[in-house]
N, C-alpha and C positions, 0 to 999 in steps of 0.2 A: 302677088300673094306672098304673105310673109309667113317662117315655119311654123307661128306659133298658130295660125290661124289652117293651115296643113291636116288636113283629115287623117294626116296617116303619120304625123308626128311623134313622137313619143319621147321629145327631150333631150337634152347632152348624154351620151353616155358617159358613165364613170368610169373613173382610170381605174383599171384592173392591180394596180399598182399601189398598196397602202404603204409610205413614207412611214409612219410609224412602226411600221413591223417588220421584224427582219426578215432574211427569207425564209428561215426554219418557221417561225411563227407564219409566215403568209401561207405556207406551203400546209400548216396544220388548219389554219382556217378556211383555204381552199378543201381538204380532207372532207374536214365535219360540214362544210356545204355542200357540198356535193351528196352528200348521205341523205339531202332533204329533195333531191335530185330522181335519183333512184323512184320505179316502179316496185312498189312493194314484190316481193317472193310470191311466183303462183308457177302451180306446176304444169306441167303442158297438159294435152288433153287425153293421151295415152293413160297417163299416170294418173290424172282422176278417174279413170276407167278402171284402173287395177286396183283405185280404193273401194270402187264398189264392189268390187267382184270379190275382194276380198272382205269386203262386209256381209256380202250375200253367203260365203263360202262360211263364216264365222255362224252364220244362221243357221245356215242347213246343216251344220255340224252339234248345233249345241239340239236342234230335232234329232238328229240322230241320238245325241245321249238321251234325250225324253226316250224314247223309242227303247234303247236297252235298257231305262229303268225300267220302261213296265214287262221287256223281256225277263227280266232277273226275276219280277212274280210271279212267274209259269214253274210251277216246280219240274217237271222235264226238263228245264235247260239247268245245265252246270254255272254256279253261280260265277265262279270262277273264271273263265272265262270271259263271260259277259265283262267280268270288271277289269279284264285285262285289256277288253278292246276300251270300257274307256276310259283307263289309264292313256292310251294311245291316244283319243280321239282328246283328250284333254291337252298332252303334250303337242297337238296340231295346235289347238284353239292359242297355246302362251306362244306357240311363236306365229302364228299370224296377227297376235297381238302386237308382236312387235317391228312388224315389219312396215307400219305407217310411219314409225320413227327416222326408218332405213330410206324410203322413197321421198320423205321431207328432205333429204340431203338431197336429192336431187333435183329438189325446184329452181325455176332460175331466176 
């Protein structure tokens, strides 16, 4: 049986070795193949867990602000106040906004 007739053939391997390139250049073109190499970026499965959670937490926060807007129609309660908590409950909402940003640096 001759290779090329070999089920499990697959040819001459190439020299790893390009003659025309020096090794700074070999050494950059081994770089940028290697990058087609690579598993794209995915985060473990911890981490999509604490995207949801902080999706979910982003929800039930922004029902809470529904909630003390229709508090702030009840003339008994002090307007004031109410707007104080959601001053607060907004300042949660911009930084959980930005914390999918923070947990992307951690994919691998």
């Amino acid at each position: 049986m001759n290779a090329a007739s070999n089920p499990y053939y697959v040819g001459k391997a190439k020299s790893p070795v390009n003659a025309q390139l020096s090794v700074k250049a070999q050494e950059l073109q081994y770089k940028n193949d290697e990058k087609f190499q690579k598993a794209p970026p995915i985060m473990p499965h911890e981490l999509e867990q604490i995207t949801a959670t902080l999706g979910n937490t982003f929800v039930s926060l922004a029902e809470l602000q529904r909630m003390l807007e229709n508090i702030k129609q009840n003339d008994t309660v002090d307007e004031k106040y109410v707007s104080q908590l959601q001053d607060k409950i907004d300042r949660i909402n911009n930084l959980i906004l930005e914390l999918p940003e923070e947990l992307a640096k951690l994919s691998l």
